[in-house]
C-alpha positions as CSV (number, residue, x, y, z in Angstrom):
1,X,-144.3,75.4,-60.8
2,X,-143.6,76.0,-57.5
3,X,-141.3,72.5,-56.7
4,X,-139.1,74.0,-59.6
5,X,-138.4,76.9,-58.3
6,X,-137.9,75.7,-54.7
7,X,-135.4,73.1,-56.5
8,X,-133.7,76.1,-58.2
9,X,-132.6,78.4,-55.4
10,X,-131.6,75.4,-52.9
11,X,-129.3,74.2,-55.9
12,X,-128.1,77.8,-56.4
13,X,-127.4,77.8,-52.4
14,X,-125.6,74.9,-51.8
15,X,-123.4,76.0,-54.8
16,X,-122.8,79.7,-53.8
17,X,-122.2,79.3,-49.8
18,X,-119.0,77.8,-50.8
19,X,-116.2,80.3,-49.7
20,X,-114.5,81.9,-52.4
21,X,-113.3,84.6,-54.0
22,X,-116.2,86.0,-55.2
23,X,-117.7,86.1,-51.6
24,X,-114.6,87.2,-49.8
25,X,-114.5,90.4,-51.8
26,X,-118.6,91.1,-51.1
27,X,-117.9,89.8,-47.4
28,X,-115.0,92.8,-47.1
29,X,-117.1,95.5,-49.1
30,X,-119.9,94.8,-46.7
31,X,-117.5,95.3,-43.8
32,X,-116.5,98.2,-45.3
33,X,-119.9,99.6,-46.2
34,X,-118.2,100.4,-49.6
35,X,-120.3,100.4,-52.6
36,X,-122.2,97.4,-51.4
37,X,-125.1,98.3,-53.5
38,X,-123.4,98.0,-56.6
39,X,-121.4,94.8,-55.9
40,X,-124.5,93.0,-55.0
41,X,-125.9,94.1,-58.4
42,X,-123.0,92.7,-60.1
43,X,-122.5,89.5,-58.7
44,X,-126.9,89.0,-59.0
45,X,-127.0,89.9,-62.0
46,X,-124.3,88.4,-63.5
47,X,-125.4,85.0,-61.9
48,X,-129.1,85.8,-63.3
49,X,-127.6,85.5,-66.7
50,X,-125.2,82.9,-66.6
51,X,-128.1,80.8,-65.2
52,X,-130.5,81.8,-67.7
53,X,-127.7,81.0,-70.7
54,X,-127.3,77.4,-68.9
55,X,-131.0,77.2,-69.1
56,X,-131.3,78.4,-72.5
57,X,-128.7,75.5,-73.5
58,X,-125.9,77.1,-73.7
59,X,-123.6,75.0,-71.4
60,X,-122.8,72.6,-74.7
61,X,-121.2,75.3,-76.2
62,X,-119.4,76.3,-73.5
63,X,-118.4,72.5,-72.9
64,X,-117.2,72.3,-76.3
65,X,-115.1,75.6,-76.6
66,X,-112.5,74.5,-73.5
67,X,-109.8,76.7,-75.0
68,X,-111.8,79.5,-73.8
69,X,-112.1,78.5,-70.8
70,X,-108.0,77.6,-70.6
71,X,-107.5,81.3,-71.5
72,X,-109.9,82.8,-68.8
73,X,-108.7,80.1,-66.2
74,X,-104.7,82.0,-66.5
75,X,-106.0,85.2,-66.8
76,X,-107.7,84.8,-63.2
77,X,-104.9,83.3,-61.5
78,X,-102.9,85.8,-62.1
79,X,-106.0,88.1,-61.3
80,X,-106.1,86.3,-58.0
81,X,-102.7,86.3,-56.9
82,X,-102.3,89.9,-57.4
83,X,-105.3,90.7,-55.0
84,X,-103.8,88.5,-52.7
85,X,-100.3,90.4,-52.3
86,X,-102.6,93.9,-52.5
87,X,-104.6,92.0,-49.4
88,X,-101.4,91.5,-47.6
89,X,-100.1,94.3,-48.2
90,X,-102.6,95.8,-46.0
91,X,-102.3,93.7,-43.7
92,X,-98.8,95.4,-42.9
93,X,-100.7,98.5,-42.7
94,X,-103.4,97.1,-40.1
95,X,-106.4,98.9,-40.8
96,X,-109.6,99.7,-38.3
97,X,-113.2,99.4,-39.5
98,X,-115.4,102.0,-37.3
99,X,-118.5,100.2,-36.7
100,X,-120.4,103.7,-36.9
101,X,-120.0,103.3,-41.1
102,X,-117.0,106.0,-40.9
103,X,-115.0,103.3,-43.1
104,X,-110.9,102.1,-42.9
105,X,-108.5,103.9,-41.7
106,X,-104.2,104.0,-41.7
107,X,-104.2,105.0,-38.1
108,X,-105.5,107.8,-35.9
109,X,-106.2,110.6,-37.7
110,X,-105.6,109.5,-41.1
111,X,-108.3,110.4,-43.6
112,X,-111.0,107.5,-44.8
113,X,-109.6,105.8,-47.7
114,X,-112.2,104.4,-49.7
115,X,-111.9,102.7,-53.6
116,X,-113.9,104.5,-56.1
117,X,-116.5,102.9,-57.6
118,X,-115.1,102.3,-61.0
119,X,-112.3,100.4,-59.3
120,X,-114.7,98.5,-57.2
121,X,-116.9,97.3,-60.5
122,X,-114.0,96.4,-61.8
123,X,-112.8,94.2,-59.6
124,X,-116.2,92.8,-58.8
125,X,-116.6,91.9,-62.4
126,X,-113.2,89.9,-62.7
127,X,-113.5,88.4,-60.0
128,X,-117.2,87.3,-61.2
129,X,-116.3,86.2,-64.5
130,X,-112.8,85.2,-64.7
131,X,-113.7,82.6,-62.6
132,X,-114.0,79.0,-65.5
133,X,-115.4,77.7,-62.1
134,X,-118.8,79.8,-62.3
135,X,-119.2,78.4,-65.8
136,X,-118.8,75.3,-64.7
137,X,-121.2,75.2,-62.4
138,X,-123.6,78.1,-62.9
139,X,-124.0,77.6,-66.6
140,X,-123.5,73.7,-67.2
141,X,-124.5,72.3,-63.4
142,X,-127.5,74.2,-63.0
143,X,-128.0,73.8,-67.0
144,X,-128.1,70.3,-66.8
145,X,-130.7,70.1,-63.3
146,X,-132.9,72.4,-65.1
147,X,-133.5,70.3,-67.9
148,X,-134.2,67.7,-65.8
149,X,-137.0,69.4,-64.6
150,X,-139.2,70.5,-67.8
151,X,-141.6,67.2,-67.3
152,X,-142.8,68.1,-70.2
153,X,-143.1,71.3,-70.5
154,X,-140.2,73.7,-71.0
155,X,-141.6,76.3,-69.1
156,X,-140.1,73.5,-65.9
157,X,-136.4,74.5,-66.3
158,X,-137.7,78.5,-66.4
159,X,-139.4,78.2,-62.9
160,X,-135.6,76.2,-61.9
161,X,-133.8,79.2,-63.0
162,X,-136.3,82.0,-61.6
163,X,-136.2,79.8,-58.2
164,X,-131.8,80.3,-58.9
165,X,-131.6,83.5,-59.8
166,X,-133.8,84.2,-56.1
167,X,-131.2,81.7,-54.6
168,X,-128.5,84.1,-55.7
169,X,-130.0,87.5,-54.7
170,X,-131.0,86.5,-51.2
171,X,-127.3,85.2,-50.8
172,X,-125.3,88.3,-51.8
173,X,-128.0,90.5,-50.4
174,X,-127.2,88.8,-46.7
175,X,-123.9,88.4,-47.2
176,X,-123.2,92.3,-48.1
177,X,-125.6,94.2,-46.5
178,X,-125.3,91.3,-43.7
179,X,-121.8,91.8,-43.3
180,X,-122.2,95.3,-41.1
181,X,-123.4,93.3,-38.1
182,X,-120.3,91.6,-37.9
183,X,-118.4,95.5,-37.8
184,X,-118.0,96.0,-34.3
185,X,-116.2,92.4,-34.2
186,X,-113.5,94.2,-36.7
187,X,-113.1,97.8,-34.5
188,X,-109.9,96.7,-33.4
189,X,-106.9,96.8,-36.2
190,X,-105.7,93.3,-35.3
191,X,-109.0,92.1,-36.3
192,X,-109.0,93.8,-39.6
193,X,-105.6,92.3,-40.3
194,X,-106.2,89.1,-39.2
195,X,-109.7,89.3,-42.0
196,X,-107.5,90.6,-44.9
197,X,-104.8,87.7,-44.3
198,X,-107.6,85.4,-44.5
199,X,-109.0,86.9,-47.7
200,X,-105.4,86.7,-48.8
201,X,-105.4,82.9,-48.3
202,X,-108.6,82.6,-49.8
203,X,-107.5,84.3,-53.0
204,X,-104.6,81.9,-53.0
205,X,-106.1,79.0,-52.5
206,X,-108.1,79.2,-54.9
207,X,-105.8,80.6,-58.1
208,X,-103.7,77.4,-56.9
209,X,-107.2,75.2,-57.2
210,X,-107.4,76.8,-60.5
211,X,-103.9,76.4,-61.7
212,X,-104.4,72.9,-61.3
213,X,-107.4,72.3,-62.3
């Protein structure tokens, strides 16, 4: 069952290096060195289940009911859009990320400002699931190139989504706990402003992909 599995976290890779969202908010965290534990967890696990549901056939439900999928679709532009103007906004307050894990800071002397960790699972979450997109393609893609691979035997498509669900971990595991190397890169706050107007743009781009979608 190995072929499977191998088949299962390439497809999960070449789905989920894509920049979006999703990853712009675990690529800051892990700048940040802000509750990268927990986002990682989120965005694994919630991957692990929407895989397992397109596995478990799901997907053709979630095809048929596209009003839901309309509903969630609005809900995270307007999700989107307002993490964009919160990224901008602190842009015009340039913020410095200490590469010795002492976190942001609104200029010498000011004490570390850090989100709590309620407010980061909570936007980890929307930004996870009110996303149509990651049904799209987490639950009917890699639904669909599971099946294909039971050759007889359903315990095929299983090994495809183990081998996904791995794809996914490794990638948010590199990605956040990766992200410190890049910190000394960001000491200076024109960096760190330059990086939040990019994951403004990001954000933007894709509510307007969304929008007209």
């Amino acid at each position: 069952m190995l072929a499977p599995a191998v088949a299962g976290l390439l497809t999960t890779l070449s789905l989920i290096v894509a920049i979006g969202a999703q990853n712009a908010y675990v690529l800051r965290q892990g700048l940040l060195r802000s509750h990268v534990g927990v986002v990682v967890v989120i965005c694994a696990l919630s991957d692990a289940v929407l895989i397992a549901a397109g596995v478990g056939g799901v997907g053709a439900f979630v095809d048929e009911t596209s009003w839901a999928l309309v509903v969630v679709r609005w809900i995270g532009v307007a999700f989107l859009l307002w993490y964009a103007a919160a990224s901008l906004r602190r842009a015009t307050r340039p913020e410095s990320l200490a590469a010795d894990g002492e976190g942001a800071h609104d200029g010498p002397g000011a004490k570390r400002v850090q989100e709590s960790r309620g407010a980061v699972v909570g936007k980890t979450v929307l930004l996870t699931w009110l996303n149509p997109h990651v049904y799209l393609d987490t639950v009917l893609l890699i639904g669909s190139i599971a099946a294909a691979h039971d050759g007889g035997a359903v315990a095929g498509r299983w090994w495809f989504g183990v081998g996904a669900a791995l794809g996914s971990v490794l990638w948010f595991c590199g990605l956040g706990f990766g992200a410190r190397l890049l910190a000394p890169l960001l000491a200076k706050p024109r960096s760190w402003q330059v990086l939040e107007i990019c994951i403004a743009a990001t954000m933007v781009v894709v509510a307007v992909k969304l929008a007209l979608a």
